[in-house]
TINU-391079 format. One line per field, with one value per residue: x, y, z of N, C-alpha, C, O, CB in turn; residue in three letters; residue number from 1. Coordinates in pm, whole numbers, always signed. Glycine has a CB too. Example, Ala and Ser with C-alpha at 12.3 -4.5 7.8 and 13.67 -1.06 7.14 Angstrom:
n_x <- [+1319:+1285] .
n_y <- [-569:-225] .
n_z <- [+780:+708] .
ca_x <- [+1230:+1367] .
ca_y <- [-450:-106] .
ca_z <- [+780:+714] .
c_x <- [+1320:+1290] .
c_y <- [-330:+3] .
c_z <- [+780:+787] .
o_x <- [+1424:+1341] .
o_y <- [-332:+114] .
o_z <- [+846:+804] .
cb_x <- [+1131:+1408] .
cb_y <- [-447:-60] .
cb_z <- [+905:+572] .
res <- [ALA:SER] .
n <- [1:2] .
END
This chain:
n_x <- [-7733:-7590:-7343:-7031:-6841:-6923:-7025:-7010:-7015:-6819:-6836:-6677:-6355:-6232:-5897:-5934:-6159:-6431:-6570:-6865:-7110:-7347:-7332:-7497:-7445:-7508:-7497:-7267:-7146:-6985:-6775:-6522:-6540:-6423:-6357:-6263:-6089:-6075:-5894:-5825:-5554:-5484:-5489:-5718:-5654:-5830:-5959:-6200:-6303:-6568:-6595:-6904:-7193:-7387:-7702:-7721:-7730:-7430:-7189:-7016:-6706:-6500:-6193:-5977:-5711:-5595:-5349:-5381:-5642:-5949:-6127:-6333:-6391:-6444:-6567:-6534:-6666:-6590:-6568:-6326:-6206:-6241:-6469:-6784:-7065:-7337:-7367:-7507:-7556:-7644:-7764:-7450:-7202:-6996:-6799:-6672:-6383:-6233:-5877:-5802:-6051:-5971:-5749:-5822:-5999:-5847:-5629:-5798:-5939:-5662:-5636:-5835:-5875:-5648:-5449:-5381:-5419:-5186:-5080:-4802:-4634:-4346:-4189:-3954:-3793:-3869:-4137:-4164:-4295:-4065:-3992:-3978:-3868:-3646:-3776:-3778:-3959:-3976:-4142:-4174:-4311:-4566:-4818:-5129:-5229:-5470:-5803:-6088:-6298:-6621:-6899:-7077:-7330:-7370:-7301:-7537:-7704:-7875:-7996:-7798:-7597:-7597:-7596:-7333:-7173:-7260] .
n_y <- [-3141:-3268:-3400:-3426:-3328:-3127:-2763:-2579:-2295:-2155:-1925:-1849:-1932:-2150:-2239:-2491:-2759:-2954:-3226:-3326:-3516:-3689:-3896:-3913:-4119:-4192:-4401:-4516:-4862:-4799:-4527:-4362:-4114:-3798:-3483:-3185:-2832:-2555:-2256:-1881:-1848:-2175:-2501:-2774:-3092:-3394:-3372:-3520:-3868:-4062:-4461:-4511:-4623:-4712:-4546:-4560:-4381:-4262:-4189:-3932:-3867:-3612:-3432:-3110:-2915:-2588:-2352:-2105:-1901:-1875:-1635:-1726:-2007:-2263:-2568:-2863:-3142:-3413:-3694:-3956:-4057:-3867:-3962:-3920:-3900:-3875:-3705:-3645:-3435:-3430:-3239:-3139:-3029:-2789:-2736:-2558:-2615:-2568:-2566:-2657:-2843:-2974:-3108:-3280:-3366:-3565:-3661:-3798:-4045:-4209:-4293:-4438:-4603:-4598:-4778:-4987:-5329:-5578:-5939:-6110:-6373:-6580:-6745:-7063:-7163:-7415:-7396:-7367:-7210:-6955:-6877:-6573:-6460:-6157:-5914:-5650:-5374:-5119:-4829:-4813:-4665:-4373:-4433:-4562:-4815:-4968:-4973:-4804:-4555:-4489:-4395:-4296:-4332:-4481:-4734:-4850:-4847:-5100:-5151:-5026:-5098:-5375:-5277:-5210:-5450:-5575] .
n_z <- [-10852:-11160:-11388:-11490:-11327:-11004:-10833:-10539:-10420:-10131:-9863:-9692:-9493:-9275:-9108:-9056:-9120:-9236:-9402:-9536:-9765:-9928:-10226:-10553:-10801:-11219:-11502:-11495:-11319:-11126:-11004:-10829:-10636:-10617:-10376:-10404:-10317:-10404:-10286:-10324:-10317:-10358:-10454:-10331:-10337:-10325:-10044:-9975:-9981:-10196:-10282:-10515:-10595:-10913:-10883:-10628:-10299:-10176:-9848:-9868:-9694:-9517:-9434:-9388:-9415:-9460:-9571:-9479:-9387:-9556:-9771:-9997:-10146:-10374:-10399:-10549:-10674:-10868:-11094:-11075:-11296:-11500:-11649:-11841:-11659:-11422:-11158:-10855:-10541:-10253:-9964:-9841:-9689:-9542:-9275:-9006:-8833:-8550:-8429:-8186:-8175:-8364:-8346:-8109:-8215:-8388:-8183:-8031:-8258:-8333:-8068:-8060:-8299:-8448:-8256:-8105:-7918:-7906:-7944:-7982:-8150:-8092:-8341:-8427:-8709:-8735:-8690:-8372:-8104:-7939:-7648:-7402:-7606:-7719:-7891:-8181:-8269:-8531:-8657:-8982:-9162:-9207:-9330:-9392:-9547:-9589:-9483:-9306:-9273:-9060:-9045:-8714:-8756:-8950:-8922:-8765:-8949:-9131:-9409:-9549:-9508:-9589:-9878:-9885:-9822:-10096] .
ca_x <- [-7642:-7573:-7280:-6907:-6809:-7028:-6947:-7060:-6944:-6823:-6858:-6573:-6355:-6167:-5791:-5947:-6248:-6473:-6685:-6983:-7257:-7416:-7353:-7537:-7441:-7555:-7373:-7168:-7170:-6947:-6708:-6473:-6585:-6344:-6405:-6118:-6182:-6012:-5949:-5777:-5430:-5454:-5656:-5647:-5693:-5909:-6022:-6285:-6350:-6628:-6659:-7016:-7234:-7522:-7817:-7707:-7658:-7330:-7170:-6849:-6667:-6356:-6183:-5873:-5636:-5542:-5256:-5425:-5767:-6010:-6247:-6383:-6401:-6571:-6607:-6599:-6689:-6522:-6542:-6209:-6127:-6297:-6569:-6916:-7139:-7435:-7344:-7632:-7516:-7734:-7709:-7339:-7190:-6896:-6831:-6533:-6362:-6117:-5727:-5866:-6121:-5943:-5661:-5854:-6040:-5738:-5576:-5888:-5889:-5534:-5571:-5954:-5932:-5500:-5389:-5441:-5310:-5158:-5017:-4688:-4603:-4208:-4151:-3856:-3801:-3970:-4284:-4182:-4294:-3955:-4096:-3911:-3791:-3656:-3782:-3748:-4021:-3960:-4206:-4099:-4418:-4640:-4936:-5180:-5264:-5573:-5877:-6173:-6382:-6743:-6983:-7151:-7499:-7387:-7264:-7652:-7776:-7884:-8013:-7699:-7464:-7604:-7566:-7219:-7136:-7262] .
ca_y <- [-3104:-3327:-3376:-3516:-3248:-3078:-2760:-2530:-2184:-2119:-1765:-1784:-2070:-2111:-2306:-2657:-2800:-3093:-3203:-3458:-3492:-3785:-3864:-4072:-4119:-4290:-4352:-4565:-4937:-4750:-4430:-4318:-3989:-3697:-3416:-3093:-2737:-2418:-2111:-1781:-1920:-2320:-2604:-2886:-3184:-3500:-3342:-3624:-3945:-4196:-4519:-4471:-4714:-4674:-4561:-4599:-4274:-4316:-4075:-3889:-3724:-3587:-3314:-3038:-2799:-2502:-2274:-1979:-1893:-1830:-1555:-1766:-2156:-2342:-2715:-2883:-3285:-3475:-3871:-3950:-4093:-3806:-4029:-3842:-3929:-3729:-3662:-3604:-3391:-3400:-3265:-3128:-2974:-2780:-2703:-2489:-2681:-2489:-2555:-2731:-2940:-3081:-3160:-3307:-3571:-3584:-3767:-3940:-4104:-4197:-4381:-4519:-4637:-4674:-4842:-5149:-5392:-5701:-6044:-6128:-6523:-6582:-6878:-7065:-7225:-7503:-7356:-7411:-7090:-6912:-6790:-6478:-6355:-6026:-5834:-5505:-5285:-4983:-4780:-4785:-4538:-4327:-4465:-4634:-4877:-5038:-4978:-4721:-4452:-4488:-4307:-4427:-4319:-4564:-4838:-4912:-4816:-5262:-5137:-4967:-5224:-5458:-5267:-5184:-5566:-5629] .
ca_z <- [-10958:-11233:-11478:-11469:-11229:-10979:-10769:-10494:-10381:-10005:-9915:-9565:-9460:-9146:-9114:-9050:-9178:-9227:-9532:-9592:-9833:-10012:-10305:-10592:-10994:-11281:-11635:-11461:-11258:-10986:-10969:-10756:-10640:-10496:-10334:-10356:-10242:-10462:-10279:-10396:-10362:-10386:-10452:-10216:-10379:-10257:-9942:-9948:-10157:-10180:-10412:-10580:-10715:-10948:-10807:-10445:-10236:-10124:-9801:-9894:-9565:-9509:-9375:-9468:-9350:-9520:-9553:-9472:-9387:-9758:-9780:-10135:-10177:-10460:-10382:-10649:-10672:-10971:-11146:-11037:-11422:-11607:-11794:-11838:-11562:-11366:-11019:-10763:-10447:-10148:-9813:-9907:-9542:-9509:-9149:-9004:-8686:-8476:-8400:-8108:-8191:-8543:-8263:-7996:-8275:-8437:-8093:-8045:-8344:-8288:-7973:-8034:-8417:-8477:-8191:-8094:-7855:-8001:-7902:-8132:-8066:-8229:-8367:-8467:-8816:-8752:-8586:-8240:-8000:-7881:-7485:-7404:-7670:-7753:-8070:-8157:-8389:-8609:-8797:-9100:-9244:-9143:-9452:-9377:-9701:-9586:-9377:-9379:-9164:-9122:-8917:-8613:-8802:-9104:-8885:-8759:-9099:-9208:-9547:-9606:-9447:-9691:-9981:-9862:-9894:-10224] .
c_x <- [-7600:-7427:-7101:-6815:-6896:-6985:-7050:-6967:-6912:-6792:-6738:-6524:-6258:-6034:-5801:-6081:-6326:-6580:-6767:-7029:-7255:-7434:-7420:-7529:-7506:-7512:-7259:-7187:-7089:-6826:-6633:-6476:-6489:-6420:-6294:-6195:-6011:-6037:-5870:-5645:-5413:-5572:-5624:-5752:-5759:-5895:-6147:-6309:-6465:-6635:-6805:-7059:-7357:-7619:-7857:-7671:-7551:-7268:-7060:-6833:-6500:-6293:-6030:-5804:-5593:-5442:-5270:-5558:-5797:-6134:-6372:-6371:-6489:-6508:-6658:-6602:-6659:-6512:-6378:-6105:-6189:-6406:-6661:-7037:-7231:-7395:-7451:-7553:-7638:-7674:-7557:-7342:-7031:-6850:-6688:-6529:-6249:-5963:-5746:-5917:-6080:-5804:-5679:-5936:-5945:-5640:-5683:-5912:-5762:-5513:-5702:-5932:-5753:-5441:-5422:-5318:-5286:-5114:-4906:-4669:-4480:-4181:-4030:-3866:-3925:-4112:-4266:-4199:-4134:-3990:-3948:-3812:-3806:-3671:-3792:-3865:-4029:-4074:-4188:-4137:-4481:-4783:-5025:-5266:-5394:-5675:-5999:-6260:-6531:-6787:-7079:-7298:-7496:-7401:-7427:-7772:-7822:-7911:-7835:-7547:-7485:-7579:-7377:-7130:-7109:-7157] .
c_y <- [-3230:-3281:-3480:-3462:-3147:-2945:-2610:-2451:-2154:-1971:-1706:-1950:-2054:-2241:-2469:-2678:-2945:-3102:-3369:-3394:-3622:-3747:-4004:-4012:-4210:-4218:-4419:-4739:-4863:-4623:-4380:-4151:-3882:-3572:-3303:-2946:-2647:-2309:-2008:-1802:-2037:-2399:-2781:-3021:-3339:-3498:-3456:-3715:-4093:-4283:-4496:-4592:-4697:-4679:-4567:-4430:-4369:-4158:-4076:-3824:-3715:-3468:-3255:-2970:-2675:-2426:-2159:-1957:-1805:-1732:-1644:-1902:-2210:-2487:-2776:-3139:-3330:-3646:-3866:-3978:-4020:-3847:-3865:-3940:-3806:-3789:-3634:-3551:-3348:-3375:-3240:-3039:-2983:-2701:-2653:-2576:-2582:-2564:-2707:-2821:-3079:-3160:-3281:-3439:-3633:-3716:-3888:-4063:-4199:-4267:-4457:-4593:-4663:-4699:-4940:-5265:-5513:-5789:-6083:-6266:-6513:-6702:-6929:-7124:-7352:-7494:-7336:-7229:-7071:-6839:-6696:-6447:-6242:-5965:-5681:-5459:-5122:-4961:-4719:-4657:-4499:-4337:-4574:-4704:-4934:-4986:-4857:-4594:-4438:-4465:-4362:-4436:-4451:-4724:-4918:-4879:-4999:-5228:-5091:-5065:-5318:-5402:-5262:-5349:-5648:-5640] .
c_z <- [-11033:-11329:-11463:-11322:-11154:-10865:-10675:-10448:-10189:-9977:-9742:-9553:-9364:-9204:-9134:-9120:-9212:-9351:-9545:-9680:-9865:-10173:-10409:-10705:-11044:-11391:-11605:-11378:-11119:-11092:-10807:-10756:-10499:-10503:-10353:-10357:-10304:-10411:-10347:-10429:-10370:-10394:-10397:-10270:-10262:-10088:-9893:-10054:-10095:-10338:-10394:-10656:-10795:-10910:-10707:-10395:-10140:-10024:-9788:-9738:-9619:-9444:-9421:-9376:-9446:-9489:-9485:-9488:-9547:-9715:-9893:-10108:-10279:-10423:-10479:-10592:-10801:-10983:-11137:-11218:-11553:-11679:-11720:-11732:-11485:-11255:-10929:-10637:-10376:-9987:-9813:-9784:-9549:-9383:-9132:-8879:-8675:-8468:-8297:-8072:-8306:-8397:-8140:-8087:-8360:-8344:-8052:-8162:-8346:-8209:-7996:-8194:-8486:-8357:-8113:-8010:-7952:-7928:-8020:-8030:-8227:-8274:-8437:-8628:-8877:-8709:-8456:-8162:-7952:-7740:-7472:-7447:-7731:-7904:-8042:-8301:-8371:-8704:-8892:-9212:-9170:-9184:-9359:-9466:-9702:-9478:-9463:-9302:-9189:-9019:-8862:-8682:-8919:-9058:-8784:-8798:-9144:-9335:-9579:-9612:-9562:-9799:-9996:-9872:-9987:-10261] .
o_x <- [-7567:-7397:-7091:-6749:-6953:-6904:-7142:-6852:-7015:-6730:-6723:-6590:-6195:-6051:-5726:-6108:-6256:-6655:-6724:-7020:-7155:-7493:-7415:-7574:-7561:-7492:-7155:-7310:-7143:-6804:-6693:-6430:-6484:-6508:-6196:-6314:-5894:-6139:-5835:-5606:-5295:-5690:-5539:-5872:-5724:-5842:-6177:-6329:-6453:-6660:-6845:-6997:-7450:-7667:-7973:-7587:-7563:-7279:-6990:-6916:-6425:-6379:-5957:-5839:-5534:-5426:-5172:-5607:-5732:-6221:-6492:-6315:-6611:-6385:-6776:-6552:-6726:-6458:-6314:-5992:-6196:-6444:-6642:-7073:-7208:-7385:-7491:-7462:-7718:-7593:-7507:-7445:-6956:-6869:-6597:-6631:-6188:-5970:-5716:-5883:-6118:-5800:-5590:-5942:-5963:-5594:-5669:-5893:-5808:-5407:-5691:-6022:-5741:-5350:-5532:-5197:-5352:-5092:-4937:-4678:-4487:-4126:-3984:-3984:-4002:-4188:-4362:-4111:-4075:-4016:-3838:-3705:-3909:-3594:-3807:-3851:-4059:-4105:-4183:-4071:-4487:-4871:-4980:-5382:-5443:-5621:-6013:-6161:-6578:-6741:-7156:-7371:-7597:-7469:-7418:-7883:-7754:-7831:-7772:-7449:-7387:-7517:-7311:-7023:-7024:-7134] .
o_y <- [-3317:-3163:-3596:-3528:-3069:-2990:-2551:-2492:-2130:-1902:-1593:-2051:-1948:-2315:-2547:-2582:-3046:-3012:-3483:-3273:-3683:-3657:-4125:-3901:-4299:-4099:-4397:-4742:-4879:-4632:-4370:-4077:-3883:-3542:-3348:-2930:-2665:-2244:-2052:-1785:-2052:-2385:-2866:-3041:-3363:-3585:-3465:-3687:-4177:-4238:-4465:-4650:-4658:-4789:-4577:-4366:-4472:-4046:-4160:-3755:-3769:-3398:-3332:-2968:-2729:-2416:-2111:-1988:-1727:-1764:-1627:-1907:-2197:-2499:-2771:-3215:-3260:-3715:-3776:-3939:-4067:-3777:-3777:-4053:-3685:-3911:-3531:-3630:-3262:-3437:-3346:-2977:-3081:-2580:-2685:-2610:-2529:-2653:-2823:-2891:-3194:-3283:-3351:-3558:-3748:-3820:-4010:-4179:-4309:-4330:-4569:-4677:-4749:-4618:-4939:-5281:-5538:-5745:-6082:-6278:-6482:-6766:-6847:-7123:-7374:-7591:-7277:-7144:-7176:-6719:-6731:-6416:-6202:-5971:-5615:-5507:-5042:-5034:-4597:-4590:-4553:-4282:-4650:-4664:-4955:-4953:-4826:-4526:-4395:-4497:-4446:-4534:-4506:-4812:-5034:-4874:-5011:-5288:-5166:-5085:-5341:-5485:-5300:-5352:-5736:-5686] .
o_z <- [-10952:-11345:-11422:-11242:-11230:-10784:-10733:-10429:-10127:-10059:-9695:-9578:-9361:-9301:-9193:-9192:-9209:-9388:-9560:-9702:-9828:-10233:-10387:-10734:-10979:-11413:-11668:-11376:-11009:-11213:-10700:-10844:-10376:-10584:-10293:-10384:-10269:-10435:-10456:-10544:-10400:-10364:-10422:-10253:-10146:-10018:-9774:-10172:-10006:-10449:-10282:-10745:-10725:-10887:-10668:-10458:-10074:-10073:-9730:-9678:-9700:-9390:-9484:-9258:-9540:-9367:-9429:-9597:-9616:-9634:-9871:-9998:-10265:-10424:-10514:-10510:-10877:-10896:-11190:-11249:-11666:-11773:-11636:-11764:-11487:-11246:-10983:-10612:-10414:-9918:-9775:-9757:-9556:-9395:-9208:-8820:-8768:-8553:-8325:-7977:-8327:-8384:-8091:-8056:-8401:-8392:-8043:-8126:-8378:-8213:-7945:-8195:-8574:-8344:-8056:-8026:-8053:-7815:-8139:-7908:-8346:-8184:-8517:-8665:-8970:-8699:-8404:-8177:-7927:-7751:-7515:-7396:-7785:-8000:-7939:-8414:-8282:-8798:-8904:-9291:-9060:-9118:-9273:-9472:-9813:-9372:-9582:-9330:-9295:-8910:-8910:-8665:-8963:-9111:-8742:-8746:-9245:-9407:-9654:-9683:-9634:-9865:-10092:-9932:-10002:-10373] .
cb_x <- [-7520:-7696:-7288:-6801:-6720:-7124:-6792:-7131:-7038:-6739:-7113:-6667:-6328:-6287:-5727:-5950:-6215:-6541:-6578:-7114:-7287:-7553:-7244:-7682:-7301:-7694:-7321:-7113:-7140:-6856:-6791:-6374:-6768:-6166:-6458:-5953:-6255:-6041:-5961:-5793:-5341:-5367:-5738:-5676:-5579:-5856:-6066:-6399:-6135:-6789:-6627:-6993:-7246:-7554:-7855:-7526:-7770:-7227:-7229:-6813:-6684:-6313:-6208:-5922:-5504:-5608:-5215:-5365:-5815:-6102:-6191:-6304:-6438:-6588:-6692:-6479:-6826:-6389:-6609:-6198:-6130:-6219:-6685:-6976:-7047:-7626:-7274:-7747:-7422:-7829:-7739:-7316:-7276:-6856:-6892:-6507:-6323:-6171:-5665:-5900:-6233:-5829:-5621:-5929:-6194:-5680:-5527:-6014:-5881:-5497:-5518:-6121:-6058:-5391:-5344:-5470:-5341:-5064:-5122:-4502:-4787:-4049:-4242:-3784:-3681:-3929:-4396:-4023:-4400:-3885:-4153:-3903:-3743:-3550:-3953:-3541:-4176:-3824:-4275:-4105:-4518:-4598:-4861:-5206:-5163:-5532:-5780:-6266:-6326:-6797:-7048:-7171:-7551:-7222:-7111:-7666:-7624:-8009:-8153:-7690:-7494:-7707:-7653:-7222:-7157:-7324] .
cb_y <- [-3028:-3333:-3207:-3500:-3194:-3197:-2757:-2582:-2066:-2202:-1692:-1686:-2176:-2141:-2269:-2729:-2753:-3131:-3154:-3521:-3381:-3804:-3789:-4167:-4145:-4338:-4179:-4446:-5068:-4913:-4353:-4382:-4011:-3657:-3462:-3099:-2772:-2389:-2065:-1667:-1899:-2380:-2620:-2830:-3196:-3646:-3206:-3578:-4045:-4170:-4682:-4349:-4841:-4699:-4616:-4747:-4161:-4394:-4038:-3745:-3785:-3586:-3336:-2944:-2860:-2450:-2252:-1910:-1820:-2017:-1388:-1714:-2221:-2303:-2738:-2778:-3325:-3415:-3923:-4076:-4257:-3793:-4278:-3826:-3992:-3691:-3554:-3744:-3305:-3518:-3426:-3092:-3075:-2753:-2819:-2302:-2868:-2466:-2374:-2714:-2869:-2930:-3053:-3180:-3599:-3435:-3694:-3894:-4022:-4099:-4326:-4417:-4495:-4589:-4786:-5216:-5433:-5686:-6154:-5979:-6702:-6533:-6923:-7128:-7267:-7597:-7467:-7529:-7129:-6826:-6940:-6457:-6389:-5979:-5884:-5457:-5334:-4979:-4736:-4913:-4563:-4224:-4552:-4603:-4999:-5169:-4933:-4818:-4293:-4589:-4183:-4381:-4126:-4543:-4796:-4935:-4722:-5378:-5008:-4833:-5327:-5515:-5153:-5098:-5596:-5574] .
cb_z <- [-10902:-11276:-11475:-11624:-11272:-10934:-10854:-10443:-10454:-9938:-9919:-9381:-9570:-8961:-9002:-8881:-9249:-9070:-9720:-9496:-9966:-9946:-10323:-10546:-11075:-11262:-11647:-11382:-11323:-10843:-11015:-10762:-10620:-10526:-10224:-10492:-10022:-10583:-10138:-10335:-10304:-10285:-10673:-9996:-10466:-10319:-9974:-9906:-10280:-10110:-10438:-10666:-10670:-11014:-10818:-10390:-10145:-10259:-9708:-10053:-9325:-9631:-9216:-9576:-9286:-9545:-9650:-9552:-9237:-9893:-9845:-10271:-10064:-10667:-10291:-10833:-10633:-10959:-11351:-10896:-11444:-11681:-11785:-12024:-11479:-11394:-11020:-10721:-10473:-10151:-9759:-10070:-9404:-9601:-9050:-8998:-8663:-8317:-8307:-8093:-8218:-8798:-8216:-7894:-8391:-8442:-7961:-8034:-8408:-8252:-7812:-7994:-8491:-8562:-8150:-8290:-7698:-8111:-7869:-8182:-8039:-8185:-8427:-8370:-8805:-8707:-8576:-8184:-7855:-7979:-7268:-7338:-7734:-7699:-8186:-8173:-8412:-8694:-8797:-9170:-9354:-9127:-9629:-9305:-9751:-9570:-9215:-9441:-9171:-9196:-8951:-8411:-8895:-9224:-8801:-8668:-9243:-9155:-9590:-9527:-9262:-9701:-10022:-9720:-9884:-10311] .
res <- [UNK:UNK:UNK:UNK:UNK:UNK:UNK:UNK:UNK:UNK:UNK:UNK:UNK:UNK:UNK:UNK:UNK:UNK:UNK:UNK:UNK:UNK:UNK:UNK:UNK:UNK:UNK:UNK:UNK:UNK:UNK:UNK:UNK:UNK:UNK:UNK:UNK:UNK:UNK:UNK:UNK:UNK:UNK:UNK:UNK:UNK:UNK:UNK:UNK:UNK:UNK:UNK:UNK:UNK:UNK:UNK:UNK:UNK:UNK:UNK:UNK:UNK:UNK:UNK:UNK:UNK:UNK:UNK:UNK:UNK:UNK:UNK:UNK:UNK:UNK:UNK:UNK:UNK:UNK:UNK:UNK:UNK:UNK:UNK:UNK:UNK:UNK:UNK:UNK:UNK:UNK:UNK:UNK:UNK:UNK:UNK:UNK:UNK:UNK:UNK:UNK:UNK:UNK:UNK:UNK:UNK:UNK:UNK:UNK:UNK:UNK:UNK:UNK:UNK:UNK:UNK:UNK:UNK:UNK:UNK:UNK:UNK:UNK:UNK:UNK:UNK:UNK:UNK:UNK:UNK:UNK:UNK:UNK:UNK:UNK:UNK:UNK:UNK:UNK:UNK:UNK:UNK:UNK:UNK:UNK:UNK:UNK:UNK:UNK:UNK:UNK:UNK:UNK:UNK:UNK:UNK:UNK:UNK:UNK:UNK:UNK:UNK:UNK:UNK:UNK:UNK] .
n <- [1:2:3:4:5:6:7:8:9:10:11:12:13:14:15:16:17:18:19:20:21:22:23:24:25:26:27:28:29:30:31:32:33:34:35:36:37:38:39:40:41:42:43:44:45:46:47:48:49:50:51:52:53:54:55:56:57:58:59:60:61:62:63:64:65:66:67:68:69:70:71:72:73:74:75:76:77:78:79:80:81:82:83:84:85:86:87:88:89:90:91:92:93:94:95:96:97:98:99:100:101:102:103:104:105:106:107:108:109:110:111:112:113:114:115:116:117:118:119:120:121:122:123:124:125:126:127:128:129:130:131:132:133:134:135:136:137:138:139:140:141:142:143:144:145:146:147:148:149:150:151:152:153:154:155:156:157:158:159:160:161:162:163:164:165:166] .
END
């Protein structure tokens, strides 16, 4: 499928959900490419997003929750800043996960990929180490501003890793 916006029909969708495909444009040096999913009562915006660079298949994932299970879904894929661009969608997979399962990689996730041990060293004004002392941390958010999710198939992908550097 080609165009600025590209979009496919789902014909049942369950409470949770998970979405890949690959995607590749041109008409552009890069795009930021979302993913959102309209059913009969709402439309759930950037359900998945990949940057895009010309000419490169690039692989979008992501995954959703809904309000209420959808008999209907169109999936649509969108240039995040409207220009005119062709879209290529390959391999486009929308999979239902259970209560269960969105819960169970939900905590995995959670303890394998946000948490992390640390070493904190306190120091005083002048640099000097302070040895046992007491600090106290609050989390202030629940965002997480930086980082990224990439699949074990991508991560001993070398063609891809390299392009992923450029």
């Amino acid at each position: 499928m080609t165009s600025s916006g590209s979009s496919f029909i789902q014909d049942w969708l369950t409470l949770f959900g998970a979405i890949t495909a690959w995607i590749k444009i041109q008409g552009a040096n890069s795009a930021l490419i979302r993913a959102s999913l309209k059913t009969e009562n709402r439309t759930y915006n950037r359900i998945g997003t990949v940057l895009a660079k010309n000419g490169c298949w690039s692989f979008l994932k992501g995954g959703f929750v809904l309000d209420s299970p959808s008999n209907l879904a169109l999936l649509l894929f969108q240039n995040s800043d409207d220009k005119d661009i062709d879209i290529t969608i390959d391999s486009s997979s929308l999979q239902p996960i259970t209560d269960q399962e969105w819960r169970f990689n939900q905590q995995f996730m959670i303890n394998t990929q946000r948490k992390r041990a640390v070493t904190i060293h306190v120091s005083d004004q002048q640099g000097n180490r302070l040895q046992g002392a007491v600090i106290a941390i609050n989390q202030v958010s629940k965002d997480f501003p930086f980082g990224s999710a990439i699949a074990h198939t991508i991560l001993g992908n070398l063609p891809y890793q390299n392009w992923f550097v450029e």
